[in-house]
C-alpha positions as CSV (number, residue, x, y, z in Angstrom):
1,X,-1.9,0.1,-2.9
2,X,-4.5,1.9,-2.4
3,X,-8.0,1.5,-4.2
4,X,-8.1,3.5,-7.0
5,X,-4.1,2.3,-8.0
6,X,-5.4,-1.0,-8.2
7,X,-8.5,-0.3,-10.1
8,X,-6.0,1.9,-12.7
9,X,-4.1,-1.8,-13.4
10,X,-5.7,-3.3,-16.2
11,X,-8.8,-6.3,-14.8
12,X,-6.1,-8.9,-17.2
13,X,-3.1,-7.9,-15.0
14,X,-4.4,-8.0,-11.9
15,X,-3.6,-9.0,-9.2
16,X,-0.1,-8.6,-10.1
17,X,1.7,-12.0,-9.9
18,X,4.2,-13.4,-7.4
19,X,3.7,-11.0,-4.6
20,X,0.9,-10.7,-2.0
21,X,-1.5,-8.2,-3.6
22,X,-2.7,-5.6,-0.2
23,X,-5.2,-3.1,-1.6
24,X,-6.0,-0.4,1.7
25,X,-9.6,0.9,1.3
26,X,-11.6,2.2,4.1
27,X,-14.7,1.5,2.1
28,X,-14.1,-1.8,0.6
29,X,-12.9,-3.1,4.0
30,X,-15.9,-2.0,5.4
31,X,-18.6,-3.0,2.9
32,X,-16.5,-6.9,2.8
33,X,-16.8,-6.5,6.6
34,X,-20.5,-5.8,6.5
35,X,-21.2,-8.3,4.1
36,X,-19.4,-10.9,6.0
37,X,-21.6,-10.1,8.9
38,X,-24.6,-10.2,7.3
39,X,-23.8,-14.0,6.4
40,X,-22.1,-15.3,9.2
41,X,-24.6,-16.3,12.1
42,X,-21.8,-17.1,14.3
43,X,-20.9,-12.8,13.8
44,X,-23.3,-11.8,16.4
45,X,-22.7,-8.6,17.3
46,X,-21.4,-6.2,14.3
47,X,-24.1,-3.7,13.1
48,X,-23.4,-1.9,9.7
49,X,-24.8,1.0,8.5
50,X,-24.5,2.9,5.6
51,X,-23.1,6.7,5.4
52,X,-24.5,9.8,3.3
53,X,-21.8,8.7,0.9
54,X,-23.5,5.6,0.3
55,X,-19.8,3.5,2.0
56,X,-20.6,0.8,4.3
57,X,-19.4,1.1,7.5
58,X,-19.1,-1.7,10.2
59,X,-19.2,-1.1,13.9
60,X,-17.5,-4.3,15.4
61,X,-19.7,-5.2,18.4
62,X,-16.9,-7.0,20.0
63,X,-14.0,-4.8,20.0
64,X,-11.0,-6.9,21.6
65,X,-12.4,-10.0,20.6
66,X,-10.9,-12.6,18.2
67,X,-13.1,-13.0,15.2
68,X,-13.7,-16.4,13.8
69,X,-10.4,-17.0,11.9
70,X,-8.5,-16.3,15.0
71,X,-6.7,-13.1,14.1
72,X,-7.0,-10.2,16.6
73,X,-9.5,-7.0,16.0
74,X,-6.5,-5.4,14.5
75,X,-6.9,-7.8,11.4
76,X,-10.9,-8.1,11.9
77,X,-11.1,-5.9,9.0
78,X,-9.0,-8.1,6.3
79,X,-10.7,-9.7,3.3
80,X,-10.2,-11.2,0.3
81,X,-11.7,-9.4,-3.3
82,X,-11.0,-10.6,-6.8
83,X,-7.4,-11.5,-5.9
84,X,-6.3,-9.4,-3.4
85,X,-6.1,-8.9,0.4
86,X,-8.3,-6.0,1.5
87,X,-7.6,-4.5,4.5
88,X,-8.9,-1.0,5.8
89,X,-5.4,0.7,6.7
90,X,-1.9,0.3,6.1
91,X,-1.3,-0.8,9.4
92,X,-4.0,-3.7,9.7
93,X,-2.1,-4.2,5.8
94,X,1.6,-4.8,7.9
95,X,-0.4,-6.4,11.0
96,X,-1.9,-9.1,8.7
97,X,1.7,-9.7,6.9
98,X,3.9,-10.1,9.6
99,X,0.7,-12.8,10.9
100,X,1.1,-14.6,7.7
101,X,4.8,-14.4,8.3
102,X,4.6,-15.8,11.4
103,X,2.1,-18.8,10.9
104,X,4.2,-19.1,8.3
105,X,1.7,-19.4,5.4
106,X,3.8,-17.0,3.3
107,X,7.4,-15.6,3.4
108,X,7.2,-11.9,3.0
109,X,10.7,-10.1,2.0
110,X,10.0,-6.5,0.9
111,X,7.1,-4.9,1.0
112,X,6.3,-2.3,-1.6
113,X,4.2,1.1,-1.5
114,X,2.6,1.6,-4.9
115,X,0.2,4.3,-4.2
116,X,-1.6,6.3,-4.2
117,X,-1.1,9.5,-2.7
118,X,-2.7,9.1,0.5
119,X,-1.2,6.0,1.2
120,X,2.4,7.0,0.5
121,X,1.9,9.8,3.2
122,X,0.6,7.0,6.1
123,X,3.6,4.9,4.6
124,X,6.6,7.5,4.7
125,X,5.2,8.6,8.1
126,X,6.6,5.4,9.3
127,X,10.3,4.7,10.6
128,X,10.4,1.3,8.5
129,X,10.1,3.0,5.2
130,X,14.2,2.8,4.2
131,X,13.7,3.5,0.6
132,X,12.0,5.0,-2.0
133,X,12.4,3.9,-5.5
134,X,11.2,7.2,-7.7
135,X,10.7,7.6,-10.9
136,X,11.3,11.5,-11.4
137,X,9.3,13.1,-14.2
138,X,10.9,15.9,-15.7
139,X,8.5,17.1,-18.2
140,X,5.7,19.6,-16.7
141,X,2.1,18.6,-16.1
142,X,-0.5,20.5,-14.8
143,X,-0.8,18.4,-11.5
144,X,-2.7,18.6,-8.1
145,X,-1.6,15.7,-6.4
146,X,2.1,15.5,-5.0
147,X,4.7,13.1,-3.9
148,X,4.5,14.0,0.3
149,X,8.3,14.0,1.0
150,X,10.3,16.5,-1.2
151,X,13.4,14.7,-2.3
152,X,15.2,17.1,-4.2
153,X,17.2,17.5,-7.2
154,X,20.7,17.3,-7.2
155,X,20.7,14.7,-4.2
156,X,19.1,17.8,-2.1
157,X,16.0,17.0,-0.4
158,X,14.1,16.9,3.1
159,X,16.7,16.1,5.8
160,X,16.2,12.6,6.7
161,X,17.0,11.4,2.9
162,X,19.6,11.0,0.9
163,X,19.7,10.1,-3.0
164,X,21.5,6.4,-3.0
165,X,24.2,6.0,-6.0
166,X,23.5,3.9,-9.2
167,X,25.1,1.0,-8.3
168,X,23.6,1.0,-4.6
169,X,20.2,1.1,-6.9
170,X,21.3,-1.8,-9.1
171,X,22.3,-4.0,-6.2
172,X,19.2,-3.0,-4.1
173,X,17.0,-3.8,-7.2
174,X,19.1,-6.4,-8.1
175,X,19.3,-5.8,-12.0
176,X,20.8,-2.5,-14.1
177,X,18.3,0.2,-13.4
178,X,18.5,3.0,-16.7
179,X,20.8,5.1,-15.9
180,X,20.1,9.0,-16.1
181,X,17.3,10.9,-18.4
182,X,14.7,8.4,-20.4
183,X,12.8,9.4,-23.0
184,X,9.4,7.7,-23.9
185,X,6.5,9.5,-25.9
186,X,8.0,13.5,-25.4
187,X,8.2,12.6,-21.7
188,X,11.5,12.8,-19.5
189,X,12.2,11.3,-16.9
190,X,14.8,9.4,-14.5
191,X,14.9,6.7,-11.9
192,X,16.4,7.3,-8.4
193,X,16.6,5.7,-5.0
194,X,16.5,7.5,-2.1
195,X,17.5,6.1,1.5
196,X,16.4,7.1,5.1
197,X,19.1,8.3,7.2
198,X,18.9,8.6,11.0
């Protein structure tokens, strides 16, 4: 998830228990990063600076190095923050899973995109995204931030996806999902899965 997702949990529910919280954030990553630097006297050669924006940013001095916990400069940029694993893009996020996987520490099975928008796009621009579990909201809202695939109505959407059946939902979700239109509050909407097809 990305930063501002988890910040819109509520501080008593996160992280979000028995999973592997993985918040992506440039900015954290690199202000953790900086700050790890600045302590470590065994970190000789990472400079950070800060930007116009007032972010941190860390310029690894050692690029192709291992750092100190033995993970690659791929995962260099992984931290821990109030609960969660902080790494600076999704794919240092899957390098550092599969890792754990490997060692061993923790069994991953599925890992789940939760947002935001930015995040979804890096995520659905990958050939390992099989599914996406939507909730379609059909009540209008003045809105300036879309979903990044269309997947249509009717089972019509961008080729590459198709809208998976009810019970292929149940079993993938592994409970009864609502079926059709929910109401809550005025507002409509419905779960769907959708599957990639090659």
């Amino acid at each position: 998830m990305g930063r501002r997702t988890w910040e819109s949990i509520p501080a008593r529910f996160r992280p979000l228990p028995g999973r592997v919280n993985v918040v992506v954030s440039r900015s954290w990553a690199a202000a953790a990063a900086a700050a790890a630097a600045a302590t470590s006297p065994t970190n000789v050669g990472t400079t950070a600076t800060t930007g116009g924006n007032g972010d941190a940013t860390c310029l690894p001095g050692g690029q192709g190095q291992q750092n100190q916990q033995g993970t690659g400069p791929a995962t260099a940029n992984v931290h821990e923050k109030d609960g969660a694993v902080v790494a600076g893009s999704l794919e240092e996020a899957l390098q550092m899973l599969g890792e754990r996987q490997q060692q061993q520490q923790q069994a991953i099975g599925r890992v789940f995109v939760i947002g935001g928008a930015q995040i979804y796009a890096a995520a659905l621009g990958r050939r390992e995204a099989r599914r996406v579990l939507l909730t379609r909201v059909r009540s209008e809202f003045e809105c300036d931030t879309f979903f990044p695939v269309r997947l249509g109505e009717g089972g019509n959407g961008e080729p590459g996806w198709r809208r998976s059946g009810q019970a292929e939902m149940d079993a993938w979700v592994g409970e009864e999902v609502p079926r059709g239109v929910q109401s809550e509050a005025g507002t409509e909407y419905e779960f769907e899965m959708w599957e990639r097809v090659d």
